[in-house]
N, C-alpha and C positions, 0 to 999 in steps of 0.2 A: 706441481701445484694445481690446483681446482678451482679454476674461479666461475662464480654464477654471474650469467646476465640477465637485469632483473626484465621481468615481464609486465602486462600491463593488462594480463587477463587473467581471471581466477583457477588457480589447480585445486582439481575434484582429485579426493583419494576416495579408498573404497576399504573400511577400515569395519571388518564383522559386520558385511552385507550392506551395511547404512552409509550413505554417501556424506564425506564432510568436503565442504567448501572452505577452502579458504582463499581470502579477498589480499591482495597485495596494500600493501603499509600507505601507499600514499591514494588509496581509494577514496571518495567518499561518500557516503551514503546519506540521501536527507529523508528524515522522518519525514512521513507525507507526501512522499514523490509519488510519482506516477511510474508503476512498474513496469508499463505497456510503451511507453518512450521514452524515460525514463529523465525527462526535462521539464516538463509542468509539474506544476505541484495539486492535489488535491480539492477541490472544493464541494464542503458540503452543500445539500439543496435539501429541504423536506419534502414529500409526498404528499399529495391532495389527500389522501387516504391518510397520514399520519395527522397534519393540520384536524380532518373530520374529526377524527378519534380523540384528540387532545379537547378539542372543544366539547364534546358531546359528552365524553366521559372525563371529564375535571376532578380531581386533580390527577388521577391517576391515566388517563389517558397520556399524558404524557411520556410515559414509557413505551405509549405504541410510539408515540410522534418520533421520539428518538433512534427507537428501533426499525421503521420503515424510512429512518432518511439514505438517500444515495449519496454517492461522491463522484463525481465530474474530472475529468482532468479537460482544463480549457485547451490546451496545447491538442490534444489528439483526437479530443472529445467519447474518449473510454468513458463507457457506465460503471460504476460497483455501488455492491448493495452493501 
């Protein structure tokens, strides 16, 4: 008989060159984590430069405003754009 002991880190196969991950059953993954420590969670901020643009070009400026915001993770202090 074959018995598997289960693990508690992901197996990488290698499946026609492209690599599949797969995450063990009792994983969890939260939308919004912070990838880089992977325990705070995300917060947005806007850019001075987005704020400018949202006001100065109304209504449409708003699409800079949204698109030049960052994300913060408080825990580790990681930037993304």
């Amino acid at each position: 008989m074959l018995y598997r002991i289960p693990t508690h880190h992901p197996r990488v196969y290698n499946i026609h060159s492209r690599n599949v991950t797969r995450y063990p059953a009792n994983s969890i993954v939260v939308v919004g984590g912070c990838p880089v420590c992977r325990v705070g969670v995300l917060e947005d901020s806007f850019t001075f430069l987005g704020i400018f643009l949202a006001i100065i070009l109304f209504p449409f400026g708003f699409i800079c405003c949204f698109a030049l915001r960052k994300r913060r993770c408080p825990n580790c202090g990681a930037n993304f754009t």
